[in-house]
Kinemage of the C-alpha trace (Angstrom):
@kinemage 1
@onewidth
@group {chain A} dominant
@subgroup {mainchain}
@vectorlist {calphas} color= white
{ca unk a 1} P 55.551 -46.981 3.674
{ca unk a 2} L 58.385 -45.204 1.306
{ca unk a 3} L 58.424 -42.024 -0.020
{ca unk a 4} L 57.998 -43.701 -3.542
{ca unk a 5} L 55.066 -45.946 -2.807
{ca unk a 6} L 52.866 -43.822 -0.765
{ca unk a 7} L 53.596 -40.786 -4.193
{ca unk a 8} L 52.927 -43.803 -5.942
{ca unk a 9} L 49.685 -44.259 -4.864
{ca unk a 10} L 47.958 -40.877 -5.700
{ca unk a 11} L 47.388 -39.859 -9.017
{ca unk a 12} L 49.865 -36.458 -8.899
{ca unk a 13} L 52.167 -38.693 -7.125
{ca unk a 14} L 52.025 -41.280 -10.016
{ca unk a 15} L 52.756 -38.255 -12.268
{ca unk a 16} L 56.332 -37.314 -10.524
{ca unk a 17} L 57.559 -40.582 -10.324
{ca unk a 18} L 56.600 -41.328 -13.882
{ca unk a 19} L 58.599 -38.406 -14.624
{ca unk a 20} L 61.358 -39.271 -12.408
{ca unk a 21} L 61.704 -42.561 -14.169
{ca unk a 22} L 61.373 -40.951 -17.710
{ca unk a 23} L 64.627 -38.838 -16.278
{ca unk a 24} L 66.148 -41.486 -15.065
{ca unk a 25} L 66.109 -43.501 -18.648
{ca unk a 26} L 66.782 -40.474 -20.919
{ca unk a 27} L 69.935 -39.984 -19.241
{ca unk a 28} L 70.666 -43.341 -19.300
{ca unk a 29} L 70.220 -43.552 -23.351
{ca unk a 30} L 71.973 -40.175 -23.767
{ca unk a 31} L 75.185 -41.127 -21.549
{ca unk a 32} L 75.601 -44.310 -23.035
{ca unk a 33} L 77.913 -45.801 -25.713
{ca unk a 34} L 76.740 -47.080 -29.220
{ca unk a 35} L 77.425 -51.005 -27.728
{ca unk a 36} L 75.594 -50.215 -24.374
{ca unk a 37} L 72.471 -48.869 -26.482
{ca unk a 38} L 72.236 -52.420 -28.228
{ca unk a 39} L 72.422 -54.018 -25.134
{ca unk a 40} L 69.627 -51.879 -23.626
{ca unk a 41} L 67.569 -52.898 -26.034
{ca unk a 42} L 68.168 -56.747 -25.811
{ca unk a 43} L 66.976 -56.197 -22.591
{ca unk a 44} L 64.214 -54.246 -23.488
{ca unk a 45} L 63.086 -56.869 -25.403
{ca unk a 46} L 63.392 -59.759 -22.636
{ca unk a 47} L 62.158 -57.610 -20.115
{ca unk a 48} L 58.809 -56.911 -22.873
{ca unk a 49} L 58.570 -60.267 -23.609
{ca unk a 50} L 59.023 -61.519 -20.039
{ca unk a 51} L 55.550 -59.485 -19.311
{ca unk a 52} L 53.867 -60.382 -22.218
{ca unk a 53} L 55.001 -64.208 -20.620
{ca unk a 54} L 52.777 -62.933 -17.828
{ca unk a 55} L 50.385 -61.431 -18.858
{ca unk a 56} L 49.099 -64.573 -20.921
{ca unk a 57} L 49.608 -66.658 -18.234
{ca unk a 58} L 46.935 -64.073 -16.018
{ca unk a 59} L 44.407 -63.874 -19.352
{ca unk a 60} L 45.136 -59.954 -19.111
{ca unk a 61} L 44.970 -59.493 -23.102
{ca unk a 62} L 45.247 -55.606 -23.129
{ca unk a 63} L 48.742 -55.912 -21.267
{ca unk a 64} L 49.780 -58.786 -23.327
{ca unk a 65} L 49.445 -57.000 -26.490
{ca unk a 66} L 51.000 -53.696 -25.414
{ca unk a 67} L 54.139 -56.028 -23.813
{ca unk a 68} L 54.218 -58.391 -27.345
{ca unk a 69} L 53.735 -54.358 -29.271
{ca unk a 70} L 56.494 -53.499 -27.454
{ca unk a 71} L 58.738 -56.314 -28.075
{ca unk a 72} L 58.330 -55.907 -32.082
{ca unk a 73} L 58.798 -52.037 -31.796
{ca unk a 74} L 62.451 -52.686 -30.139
{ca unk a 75} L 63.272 -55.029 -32.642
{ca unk a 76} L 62.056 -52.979 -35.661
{ca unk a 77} L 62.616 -49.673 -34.785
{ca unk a 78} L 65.714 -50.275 -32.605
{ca unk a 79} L 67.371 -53.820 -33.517
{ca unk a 80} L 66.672 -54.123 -36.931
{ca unk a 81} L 67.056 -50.463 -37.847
{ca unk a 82} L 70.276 -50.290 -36.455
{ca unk a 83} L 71.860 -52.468 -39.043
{ca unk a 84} L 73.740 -51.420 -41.990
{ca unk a 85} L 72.738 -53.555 -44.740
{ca unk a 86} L 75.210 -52.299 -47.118
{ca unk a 87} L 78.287 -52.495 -44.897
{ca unk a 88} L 77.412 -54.988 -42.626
{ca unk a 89} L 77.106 -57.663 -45.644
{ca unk a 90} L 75.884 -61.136 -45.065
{ca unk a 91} L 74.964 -61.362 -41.409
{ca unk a 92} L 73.561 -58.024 -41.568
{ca unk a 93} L 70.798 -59.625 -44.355
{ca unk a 94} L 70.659 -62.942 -42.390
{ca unk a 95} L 70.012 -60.638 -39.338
{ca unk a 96} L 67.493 -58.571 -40.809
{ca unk a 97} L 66.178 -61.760 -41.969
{ca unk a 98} L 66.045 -63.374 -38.246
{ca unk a 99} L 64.757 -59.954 -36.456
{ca unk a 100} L 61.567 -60.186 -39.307
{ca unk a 101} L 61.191 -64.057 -38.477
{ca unk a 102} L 61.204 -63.032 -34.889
{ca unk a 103} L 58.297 -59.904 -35.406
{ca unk a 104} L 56.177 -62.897 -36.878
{ca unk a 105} L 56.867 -65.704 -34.378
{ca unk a 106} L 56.076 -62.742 -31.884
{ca unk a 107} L 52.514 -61.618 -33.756
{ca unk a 108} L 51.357 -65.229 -34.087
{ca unk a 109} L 52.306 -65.685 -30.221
{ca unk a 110} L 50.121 -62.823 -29.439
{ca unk a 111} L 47.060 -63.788 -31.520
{ca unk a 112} L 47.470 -67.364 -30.398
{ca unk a 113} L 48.254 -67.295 -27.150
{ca unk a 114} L 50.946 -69.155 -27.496
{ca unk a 115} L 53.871 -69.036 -24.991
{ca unk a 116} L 56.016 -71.414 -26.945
{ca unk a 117} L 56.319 -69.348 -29.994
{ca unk a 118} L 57.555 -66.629 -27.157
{ca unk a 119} L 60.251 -69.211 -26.310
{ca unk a 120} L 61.411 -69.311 -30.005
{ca unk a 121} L 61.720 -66.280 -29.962
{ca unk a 122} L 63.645 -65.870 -27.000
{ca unk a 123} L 65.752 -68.837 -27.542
{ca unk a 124} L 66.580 -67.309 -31.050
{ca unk a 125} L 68.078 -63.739 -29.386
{ca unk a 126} L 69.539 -65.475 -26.664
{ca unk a 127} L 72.697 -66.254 -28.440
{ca unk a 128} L 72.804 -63.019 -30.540
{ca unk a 129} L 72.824 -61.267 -27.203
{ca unk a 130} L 75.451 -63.300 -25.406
{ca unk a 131} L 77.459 -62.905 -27.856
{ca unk a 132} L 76.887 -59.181 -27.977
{ca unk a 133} L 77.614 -59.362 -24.449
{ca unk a 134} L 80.634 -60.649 -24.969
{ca unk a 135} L 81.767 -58.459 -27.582
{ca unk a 136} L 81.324 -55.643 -24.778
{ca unk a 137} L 83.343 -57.208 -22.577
{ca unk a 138} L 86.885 -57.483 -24.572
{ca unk a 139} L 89.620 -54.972 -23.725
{ca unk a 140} L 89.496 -53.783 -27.629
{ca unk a 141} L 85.592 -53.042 -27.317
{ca unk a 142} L 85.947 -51.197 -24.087
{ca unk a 143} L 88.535 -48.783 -25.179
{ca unk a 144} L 85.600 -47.837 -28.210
{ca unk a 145} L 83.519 -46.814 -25.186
């Protein structure tokens, strides 16, 4: 048994690697660049809907609706916030527009049970983060960083 699942398994144990994962993520936010932020939180928001995926699938309804919660608190508070409506123009409207299509598709999925709508919602992100991805990856982006 590791070190991390036997302190795992006690409730003071639980407690320091909570912490120690807390740690772990703060510096990760506060280290990272303004392009590597928005990519944490596309995958965030896979990773929260990817449980809520699960969670339906095993009838466990509390978990479901924290995961879904979580999903439309990353795009609202994170995603969505993050644009500049008055710069950004067009596709910063038609995003706004998408990420508050998305909260809905991702509320009626949780009060419907309803893993397709979780697959819209998904296969409407995808592309915005590939292409995000992509942006990241291009010498001019990286010297930004």
């Amino acid at each position: 048994m590791s070190f991390a699942s036997f302190a795992a398994s006690t409730p003071r144990g639980r407690q320091f690697v909570g912490a120690y994962q807390t740690v772990g993520v703060q510096s990760i936010v506060d280290q990272a660049s303004s392009h590597r932020l928005i990519t944490l939180l596309f995958e965030g928001l896979f990773a929260a809907i990817h449980k809520a995926r699960g969670a339906m699938r095993a009838g466990d309804v509390q978990t479901k609706g924290a995961a879904i919660g979580q999903a439309v608190r990353i795009i609202d508070e994170g995603l969505k916030a993050g644009l500049n409506l008055t710069a950004g123009g067009k596709l910063a409207g038609d995003l706004a527009d998408l990420y508050a299509y998305v909260c809905v598709r991702l509320t009626q999925a949780n009060l419907r049970n309803d893993e397709k709508a979780l697959d819209e919602c998904v296969s409407l992100v995808t592309p915005l983060r590939d292409a995000w991805l992509a942006i990241g990856s291009t010498p001019a982006a990286q010297a930004h960083n």
